[in-house]
KOLDO-483016 format. One record per residue: residue in three letters; residue number from 1; x, y, z of N, C-alpha, C in turn. Coordinates in steps of 0.05 Angstrom, whole numbers, plus 5000, padded with zeros to 4 digits. Each point is the difference from the previous one (the first is absolute). Example, Ala and Ser with C-alpha at 12.3 -4.5 7.8 and 13.67 -1.06 7.14 Angstrom:
residues 2
residuo->ALA | num->1 | n_xx->5264 | n_yy->4886 | n_zz->5156 | ca_xx->4982 | ca_yy->5024 | ca_zz->5000 | c_xx->5018 | c_yy->5024 | c_zz->5000
residuo->SER | num->2 | n_xx->4993 | n_yy->5021 | n_zz->4986 | ca_xx->5016 | ca_yy->5024 | ca_zz->5001 | c_xx->4985 | c_yy->5022 | c_zz->5014
This chain:
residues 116
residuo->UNK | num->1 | n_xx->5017 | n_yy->4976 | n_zz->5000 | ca_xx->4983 | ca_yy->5024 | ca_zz->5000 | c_xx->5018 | c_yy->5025 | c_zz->5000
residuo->UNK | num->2 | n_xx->5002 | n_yy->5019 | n_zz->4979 | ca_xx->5006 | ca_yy->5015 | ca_zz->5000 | c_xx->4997 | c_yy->5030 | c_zz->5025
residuo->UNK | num->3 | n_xx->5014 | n_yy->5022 | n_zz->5000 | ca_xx->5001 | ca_yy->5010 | ca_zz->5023 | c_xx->4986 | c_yy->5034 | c_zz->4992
residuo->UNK | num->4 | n_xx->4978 | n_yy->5012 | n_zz->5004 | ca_xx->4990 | ca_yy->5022 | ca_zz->4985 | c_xx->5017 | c_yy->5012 | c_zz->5019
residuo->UNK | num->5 | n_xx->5016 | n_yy->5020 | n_zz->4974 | ca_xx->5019 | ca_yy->5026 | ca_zz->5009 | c_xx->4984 | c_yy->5025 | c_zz->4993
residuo->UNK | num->6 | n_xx->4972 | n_yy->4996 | n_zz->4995 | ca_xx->4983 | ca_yy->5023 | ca_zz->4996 | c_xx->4998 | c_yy->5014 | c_zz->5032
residuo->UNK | num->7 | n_xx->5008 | n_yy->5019 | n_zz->5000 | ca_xx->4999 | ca_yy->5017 | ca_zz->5027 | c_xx->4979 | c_yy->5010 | c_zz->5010
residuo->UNK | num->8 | n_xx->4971 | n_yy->5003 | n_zz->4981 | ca_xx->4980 | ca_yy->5007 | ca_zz->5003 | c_xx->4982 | c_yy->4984 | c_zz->4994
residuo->UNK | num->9 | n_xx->4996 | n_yy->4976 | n_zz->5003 | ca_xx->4971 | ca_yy->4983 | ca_zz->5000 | c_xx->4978 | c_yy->5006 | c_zz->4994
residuo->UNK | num->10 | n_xx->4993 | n_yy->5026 | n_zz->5012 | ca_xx->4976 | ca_yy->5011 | ca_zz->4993 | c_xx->4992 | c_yy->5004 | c_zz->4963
residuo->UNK | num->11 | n_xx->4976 | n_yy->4992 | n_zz->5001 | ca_xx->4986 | ca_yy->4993 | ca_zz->4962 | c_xx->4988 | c_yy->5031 | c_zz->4996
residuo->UNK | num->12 | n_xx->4988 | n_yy->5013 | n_zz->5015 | ca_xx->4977 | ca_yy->5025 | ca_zz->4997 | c_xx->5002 | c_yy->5015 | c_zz->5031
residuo->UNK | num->13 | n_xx->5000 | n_yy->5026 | n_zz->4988 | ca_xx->5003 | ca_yy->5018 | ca_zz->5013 | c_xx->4978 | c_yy->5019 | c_zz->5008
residuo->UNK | num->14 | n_xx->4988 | n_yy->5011 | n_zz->5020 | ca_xx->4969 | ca_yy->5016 | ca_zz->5006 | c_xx->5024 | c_yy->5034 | c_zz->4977
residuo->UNK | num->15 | n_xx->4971 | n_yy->5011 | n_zz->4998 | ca_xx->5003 | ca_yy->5027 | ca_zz->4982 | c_xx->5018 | c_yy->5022 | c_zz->5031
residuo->UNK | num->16 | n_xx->4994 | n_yy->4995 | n_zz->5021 | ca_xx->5018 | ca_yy->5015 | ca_zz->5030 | c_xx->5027 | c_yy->4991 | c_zz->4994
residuo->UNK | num->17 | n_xx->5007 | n_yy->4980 | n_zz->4991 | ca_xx->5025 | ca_yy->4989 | ca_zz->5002 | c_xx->5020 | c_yy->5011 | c_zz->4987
residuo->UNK | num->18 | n_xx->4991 | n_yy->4997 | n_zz->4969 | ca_xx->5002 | ca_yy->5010 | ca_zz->4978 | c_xx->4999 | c_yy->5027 | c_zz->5001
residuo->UNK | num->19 | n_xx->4983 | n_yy->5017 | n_zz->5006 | ca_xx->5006 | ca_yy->5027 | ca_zz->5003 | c_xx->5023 | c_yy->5008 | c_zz->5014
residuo->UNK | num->20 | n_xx->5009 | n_yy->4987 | n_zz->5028 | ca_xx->5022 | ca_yy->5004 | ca_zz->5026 | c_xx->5031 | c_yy->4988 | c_zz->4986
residuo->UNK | num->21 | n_xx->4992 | n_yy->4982 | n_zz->4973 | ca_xx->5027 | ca_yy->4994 | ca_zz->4994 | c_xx->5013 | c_yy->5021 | c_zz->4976
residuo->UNK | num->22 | n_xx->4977 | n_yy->5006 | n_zz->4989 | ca_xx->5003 | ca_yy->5023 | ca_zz->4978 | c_xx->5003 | c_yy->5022 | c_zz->5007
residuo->UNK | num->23 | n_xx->4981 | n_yy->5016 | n_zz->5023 | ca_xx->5016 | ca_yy->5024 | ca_zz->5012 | c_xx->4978 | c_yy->5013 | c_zz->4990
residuo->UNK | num->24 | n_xx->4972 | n_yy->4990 | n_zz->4985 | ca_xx->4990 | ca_yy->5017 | ca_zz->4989 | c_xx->4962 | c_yy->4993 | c_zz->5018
residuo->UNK | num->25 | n_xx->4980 | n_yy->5017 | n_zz->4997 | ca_xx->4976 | ca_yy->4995 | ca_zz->5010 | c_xx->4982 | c_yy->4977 | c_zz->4993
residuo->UNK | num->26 | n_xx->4982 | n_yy->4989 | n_zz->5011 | ca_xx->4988 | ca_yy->4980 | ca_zz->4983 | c_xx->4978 | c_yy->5012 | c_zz->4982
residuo->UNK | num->27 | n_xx->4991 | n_yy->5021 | n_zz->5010 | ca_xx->4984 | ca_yy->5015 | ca_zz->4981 | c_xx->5019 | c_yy->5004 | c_zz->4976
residuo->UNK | num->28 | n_xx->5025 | n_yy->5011 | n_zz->4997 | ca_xx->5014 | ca_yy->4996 | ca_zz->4967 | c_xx->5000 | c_yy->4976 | c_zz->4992
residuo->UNK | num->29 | n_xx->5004 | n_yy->4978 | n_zz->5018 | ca_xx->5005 | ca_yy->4971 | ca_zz->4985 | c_xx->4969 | c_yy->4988 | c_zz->4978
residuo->UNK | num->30 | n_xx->4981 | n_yy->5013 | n_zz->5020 | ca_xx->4972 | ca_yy->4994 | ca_zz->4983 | c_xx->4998 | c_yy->5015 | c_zz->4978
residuo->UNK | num->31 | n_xx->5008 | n_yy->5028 | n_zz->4999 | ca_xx->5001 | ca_yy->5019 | ca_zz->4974 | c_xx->5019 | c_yy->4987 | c_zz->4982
residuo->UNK | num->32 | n_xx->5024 | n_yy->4997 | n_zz->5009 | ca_xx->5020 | ca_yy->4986 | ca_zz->4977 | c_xx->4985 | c_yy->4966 | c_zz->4991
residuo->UNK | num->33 | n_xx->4980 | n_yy->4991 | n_zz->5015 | ca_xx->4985 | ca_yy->4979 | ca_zz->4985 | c_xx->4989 | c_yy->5012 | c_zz->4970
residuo->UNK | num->34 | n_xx->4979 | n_yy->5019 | n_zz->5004 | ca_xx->4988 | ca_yy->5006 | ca_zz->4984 | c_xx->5009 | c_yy->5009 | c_zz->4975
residuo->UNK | num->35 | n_xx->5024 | n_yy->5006 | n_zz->5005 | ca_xx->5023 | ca_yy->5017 | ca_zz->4985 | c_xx->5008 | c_yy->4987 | c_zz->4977
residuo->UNK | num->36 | n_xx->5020 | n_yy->4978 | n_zz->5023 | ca_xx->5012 | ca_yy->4982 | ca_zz->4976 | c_xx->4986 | c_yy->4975 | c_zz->5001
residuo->UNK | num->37 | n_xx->5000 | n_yy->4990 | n_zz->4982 | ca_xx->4977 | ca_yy->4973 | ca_zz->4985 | c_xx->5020 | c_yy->4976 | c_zz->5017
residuo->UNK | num->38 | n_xx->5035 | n_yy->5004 | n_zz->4995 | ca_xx->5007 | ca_yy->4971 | ca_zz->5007 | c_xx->5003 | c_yy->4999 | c_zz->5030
residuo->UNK | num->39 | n_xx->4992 | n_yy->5021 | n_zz->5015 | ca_xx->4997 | ca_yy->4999 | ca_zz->5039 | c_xx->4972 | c_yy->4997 | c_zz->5000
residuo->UNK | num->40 | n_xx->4997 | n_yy->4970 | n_zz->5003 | ca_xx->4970 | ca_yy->4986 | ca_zz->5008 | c_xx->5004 | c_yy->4982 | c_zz->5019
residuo->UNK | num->41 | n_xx->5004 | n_yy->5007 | n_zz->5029 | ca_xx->5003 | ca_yy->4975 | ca_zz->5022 | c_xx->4976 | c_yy->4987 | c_zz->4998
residuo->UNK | num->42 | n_xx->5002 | n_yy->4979 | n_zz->5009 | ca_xx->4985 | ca_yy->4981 | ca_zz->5010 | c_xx->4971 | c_yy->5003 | c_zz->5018
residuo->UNK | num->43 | n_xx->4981 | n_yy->4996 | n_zz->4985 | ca_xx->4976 | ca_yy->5008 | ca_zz->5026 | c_xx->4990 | c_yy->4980 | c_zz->5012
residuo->UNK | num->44 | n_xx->4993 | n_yy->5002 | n_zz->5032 | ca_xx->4985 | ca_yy->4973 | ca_zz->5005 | c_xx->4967 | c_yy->5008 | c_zz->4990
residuo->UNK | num->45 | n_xx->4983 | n_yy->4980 | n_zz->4995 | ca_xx->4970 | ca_yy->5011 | ca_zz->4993 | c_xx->4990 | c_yy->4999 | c_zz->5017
residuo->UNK | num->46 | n_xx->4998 | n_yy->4995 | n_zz->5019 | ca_xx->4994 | ca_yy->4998 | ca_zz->5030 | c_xx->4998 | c_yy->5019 | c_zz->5022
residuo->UNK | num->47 | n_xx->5030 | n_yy->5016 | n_zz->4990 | ca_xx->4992 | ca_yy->5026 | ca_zz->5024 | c_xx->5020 | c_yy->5024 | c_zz->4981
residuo->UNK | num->48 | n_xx->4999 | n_yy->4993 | n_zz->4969 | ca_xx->5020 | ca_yy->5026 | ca_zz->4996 | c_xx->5018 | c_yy->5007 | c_zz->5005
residuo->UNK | num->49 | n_xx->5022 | n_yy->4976 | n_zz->5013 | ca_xx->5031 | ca_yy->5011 | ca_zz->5014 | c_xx->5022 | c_yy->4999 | c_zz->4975
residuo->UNK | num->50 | n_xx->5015 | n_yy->5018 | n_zz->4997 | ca_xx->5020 | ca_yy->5002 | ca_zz->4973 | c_xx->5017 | c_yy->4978 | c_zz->5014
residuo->UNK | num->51 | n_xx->5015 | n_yy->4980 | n_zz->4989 | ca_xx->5022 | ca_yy->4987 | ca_zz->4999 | c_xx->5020 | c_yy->4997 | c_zz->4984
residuo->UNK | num->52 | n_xx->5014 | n_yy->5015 | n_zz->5010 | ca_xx->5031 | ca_yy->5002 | ca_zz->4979 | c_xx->5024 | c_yy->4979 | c_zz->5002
residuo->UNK | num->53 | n_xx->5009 | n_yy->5008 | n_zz->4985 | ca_xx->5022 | ca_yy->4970 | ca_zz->4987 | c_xx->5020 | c_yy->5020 | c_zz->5009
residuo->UNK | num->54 | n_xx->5018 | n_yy->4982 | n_zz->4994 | ca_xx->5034 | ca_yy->5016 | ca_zz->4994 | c_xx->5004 | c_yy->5013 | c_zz->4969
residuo->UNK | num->55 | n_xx->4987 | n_yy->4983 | n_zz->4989 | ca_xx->5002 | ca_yy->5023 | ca_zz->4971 | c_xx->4982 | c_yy->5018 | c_zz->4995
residuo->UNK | num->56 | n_xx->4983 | n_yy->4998 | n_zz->5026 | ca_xx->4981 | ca_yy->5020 | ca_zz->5000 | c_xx->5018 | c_yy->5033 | c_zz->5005
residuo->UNK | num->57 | n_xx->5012 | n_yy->4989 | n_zz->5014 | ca_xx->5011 | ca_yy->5017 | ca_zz->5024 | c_xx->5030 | c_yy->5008 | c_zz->4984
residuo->UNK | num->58 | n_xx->5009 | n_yy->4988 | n_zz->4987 | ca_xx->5018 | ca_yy->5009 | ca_zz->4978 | c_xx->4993 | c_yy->5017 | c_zz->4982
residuo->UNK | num->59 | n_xx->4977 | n_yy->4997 | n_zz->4987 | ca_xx->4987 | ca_yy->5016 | ca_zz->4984 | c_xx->4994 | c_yy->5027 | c_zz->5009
residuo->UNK | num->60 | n_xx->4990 | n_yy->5005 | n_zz->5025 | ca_xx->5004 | ca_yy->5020 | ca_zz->5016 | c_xx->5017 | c_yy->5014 | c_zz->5004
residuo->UNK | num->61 | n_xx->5024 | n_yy->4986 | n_zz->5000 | ca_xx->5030 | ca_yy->5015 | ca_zz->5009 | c_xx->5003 | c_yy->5020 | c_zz->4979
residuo->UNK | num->62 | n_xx->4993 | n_yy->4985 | n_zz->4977 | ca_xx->5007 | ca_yy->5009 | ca_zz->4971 | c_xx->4976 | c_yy->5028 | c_zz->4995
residuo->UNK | num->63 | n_xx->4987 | n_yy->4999 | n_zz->5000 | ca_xx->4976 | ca_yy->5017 | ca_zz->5001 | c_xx->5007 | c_yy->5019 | c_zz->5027
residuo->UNK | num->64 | n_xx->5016 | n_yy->5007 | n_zz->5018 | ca_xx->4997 | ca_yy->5018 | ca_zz->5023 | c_xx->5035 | c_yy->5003 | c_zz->4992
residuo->UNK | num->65 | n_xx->5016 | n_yy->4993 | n_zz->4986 | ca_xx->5021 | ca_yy->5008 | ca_zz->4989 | c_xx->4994 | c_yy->5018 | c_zz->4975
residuo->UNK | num->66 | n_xx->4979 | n_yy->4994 | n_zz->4978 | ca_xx->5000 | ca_yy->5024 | ca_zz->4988 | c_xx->4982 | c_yy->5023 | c_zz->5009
residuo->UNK | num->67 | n_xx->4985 | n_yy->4998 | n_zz->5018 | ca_xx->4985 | ca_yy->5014 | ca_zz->5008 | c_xx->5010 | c_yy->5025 | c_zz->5018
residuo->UNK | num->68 | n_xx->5011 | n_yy->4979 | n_zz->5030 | ca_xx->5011 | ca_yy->5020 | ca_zz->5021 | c_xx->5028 | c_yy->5009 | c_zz->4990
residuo->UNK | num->69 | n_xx->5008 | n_yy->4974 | n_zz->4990 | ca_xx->5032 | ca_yy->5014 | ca_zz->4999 | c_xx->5009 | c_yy->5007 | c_zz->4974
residuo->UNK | num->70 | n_xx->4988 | n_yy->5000 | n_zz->4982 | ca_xx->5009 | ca_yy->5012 | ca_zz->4970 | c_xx->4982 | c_yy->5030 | c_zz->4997
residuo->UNK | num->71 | n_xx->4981 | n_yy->4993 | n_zz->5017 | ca_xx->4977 | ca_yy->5022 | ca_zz->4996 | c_xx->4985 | c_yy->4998 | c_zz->4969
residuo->UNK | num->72 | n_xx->4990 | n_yy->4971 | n_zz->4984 | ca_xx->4984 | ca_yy->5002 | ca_zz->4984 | c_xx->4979 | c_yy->5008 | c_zz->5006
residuo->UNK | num->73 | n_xx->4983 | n_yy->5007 | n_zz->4980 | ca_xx->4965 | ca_yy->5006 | ca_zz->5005 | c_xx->4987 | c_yy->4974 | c_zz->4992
residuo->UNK | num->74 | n_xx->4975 | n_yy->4993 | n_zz->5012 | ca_xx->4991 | ca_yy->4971 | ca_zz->4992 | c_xx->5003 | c_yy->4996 | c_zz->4974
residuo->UNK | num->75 | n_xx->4993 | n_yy->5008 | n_zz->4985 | ca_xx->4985 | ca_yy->4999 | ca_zz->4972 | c_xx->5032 | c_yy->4988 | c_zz->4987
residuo->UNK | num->76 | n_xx->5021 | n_yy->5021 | n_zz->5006 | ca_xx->5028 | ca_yy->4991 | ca_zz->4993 | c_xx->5017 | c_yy->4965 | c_zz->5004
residuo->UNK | num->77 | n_xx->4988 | n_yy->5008 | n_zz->5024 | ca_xx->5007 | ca_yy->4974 | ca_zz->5029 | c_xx->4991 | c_yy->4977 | c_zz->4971
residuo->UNK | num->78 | n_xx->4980 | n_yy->5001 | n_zz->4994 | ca_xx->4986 | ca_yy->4980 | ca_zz->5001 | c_xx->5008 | c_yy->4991 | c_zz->4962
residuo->UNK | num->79 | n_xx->5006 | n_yy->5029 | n_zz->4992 | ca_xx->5011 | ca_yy->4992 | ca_zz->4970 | c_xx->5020 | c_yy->4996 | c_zz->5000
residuo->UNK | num->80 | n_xx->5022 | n_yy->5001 | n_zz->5018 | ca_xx->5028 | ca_yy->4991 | ca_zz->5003 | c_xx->4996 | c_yy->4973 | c_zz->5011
residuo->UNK | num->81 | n_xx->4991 | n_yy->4996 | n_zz->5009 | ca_xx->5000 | ca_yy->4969 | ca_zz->5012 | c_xx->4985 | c_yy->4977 | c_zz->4973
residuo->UNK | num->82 | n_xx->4978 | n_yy->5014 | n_zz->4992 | ca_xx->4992 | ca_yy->4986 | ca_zz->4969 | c_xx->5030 | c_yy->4995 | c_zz->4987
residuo->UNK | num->83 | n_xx->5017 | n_yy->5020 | n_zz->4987 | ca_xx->5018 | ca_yy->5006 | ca_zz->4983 | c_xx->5028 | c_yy->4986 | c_zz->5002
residuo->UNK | num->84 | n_xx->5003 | n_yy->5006 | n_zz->5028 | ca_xx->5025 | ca_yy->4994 | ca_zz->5008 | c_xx->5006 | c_yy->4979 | c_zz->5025
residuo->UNK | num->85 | n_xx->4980 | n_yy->4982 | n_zz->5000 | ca_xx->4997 | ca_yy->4979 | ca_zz->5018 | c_xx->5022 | c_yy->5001 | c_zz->5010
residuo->UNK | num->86 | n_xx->5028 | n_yy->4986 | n_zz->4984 | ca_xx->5029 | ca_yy->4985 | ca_zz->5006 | c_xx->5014 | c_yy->5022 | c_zz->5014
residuo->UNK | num->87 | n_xx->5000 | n_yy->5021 | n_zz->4989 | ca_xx->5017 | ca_yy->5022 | ca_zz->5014 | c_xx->4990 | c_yy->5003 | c_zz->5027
residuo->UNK | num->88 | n_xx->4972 | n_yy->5010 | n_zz->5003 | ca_xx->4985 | ca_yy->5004 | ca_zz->5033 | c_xx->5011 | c_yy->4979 | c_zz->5012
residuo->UNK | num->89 | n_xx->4996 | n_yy->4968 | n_zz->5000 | ca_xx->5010 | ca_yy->4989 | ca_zz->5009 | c_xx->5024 | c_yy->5000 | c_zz->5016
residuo->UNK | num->90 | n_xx->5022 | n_yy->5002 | n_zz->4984 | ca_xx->5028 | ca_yy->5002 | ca_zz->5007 | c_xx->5000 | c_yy->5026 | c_zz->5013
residuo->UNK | num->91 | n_xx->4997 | n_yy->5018 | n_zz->4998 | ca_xx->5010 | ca_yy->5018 | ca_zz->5008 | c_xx->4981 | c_yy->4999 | c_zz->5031
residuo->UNK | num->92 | n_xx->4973 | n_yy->4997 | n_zz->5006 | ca_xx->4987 | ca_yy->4987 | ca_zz->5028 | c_xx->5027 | c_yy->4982 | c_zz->5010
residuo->UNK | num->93 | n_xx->5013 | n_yy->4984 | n_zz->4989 | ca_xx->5015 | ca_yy->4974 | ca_zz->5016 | c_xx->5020 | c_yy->5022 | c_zz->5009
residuo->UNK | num->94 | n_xx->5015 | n_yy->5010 | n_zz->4984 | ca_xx->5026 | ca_yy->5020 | ca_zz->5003 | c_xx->4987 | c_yy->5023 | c_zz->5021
residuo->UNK | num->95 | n_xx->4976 | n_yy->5013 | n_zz->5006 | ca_xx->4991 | ca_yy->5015 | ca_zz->5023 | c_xx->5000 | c_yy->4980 | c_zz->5024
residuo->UNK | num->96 | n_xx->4988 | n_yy->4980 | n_zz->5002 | ca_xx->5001 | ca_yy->4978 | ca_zz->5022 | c_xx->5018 | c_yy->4990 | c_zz->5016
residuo->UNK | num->97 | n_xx->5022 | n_yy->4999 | n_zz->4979 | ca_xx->5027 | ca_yy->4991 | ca_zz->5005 | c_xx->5011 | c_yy->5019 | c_zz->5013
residuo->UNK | num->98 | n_xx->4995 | n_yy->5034 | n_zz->4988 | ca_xx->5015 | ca_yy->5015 | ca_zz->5015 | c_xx->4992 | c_yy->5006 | c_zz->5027
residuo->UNK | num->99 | n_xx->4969 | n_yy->4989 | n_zz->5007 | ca_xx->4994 | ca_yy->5017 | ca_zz->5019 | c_xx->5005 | c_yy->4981 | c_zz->5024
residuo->UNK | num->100 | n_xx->5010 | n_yy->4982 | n_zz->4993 | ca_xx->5001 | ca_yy->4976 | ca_zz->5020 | c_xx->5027 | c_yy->4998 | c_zz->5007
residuo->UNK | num->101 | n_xx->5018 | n_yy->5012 | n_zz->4980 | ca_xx->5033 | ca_yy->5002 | ca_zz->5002 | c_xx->4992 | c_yy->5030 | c_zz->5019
residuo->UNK | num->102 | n_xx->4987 | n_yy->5017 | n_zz->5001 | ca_xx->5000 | ca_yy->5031 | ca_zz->5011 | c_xx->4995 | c_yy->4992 | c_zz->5030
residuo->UNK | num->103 | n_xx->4976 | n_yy->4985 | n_zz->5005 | ca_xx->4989 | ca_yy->4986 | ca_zz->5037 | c_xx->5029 | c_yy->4988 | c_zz->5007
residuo->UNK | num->104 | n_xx->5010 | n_yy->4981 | n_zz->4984 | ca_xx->5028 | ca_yy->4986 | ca_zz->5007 | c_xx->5018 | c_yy->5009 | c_zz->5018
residuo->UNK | num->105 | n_xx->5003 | n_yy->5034 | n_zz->4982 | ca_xx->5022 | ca_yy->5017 | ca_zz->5005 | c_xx->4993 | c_yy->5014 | c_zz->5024
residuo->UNK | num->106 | n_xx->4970 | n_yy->5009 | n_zz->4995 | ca_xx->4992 | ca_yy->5011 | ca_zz->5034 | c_xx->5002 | c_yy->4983 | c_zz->5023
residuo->UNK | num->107 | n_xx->4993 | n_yy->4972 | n_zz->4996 | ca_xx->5001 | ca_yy->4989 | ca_zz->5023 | c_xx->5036 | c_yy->5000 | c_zz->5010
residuo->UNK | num->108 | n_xx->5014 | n_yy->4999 | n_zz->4988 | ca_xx->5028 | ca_yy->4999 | ca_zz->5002 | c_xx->5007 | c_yy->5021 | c_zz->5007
residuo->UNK | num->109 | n_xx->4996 | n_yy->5026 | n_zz->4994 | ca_xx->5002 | ca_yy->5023 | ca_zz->5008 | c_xx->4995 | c_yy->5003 | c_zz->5029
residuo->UNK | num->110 | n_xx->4971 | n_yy->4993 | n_zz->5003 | ca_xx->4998 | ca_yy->5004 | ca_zz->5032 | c_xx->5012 | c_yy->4974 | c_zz->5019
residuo->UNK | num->111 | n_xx->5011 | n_yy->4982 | n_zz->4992 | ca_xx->5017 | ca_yy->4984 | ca_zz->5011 | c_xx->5024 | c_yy->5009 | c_zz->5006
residuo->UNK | num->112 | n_xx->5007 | n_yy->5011 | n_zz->4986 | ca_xx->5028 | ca_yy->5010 | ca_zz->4997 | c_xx->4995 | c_yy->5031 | c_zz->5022
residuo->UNK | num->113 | n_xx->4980 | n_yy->5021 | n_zz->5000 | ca_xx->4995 | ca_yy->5010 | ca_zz->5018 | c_xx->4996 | c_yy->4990 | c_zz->5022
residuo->UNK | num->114 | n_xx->4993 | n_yy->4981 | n_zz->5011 | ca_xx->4991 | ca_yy->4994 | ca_zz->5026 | c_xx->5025 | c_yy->4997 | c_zz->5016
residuo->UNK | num->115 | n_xx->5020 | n_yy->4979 | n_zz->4982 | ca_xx->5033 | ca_yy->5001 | ca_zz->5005 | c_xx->5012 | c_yy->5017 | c_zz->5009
residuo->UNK | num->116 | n_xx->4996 | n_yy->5025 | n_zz->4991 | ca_xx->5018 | ca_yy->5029 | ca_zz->5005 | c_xx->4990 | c_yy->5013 | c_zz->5024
């Protein structure tokens, strides 16, 4: 039996979660439903709870990268992402990467302060 090195187990994510990991409201996350066609989480029929994936939640990154941090306007957002799929992509991984190399450096920073 193999050994899951998946760090996160979890399959679906509540729309609170997802807002607190993105940094952004859940009221935007429902507008950016409407917005873009390919952010369609998961509904239960039962009580209406959004359930997100990890590529849900990727898709997001990508969409609140051109949005908050490029400063597109929807309409743009949403024709650059039609157009230029492969580029958005990569360039989301290369923001991710950096921002996770940037926490790295802070945490080390204040380690290295605590020392002094």
């Amino acid at each position: 039996m193999a050994l899951n090195t998946n760090k996160n187990p979890k399959l679906y994510y509540s729309i609170k979660e997802v807002a607190q990991m993105v940094g952004v409201n859940e009221s935007t996350l429902r507008y950016w439903e409407t917005a873009f066609p390919q952010l369609k989480p998961k509904t239960l029929t039962t009580n209406k709870v959004r359930q997100y994936t990890e590529k849900d939640i990727e898709e997001i990154k990508v969409i609140y990268n051109l949005i908050k941090v490029r400063g597109f306007k929807i309409a743009a957002a949403r024709n650059y992402l039609r157009e230029n799929r492969q580029s958005v992509d990569k360039s989301a991984e290369v923001i991710d990467t950096l921002i996770g190399i940037r926490d790295q450096l802070k945490e080390l920073k204040q380690h290295l302060d605590s020392l002094v």
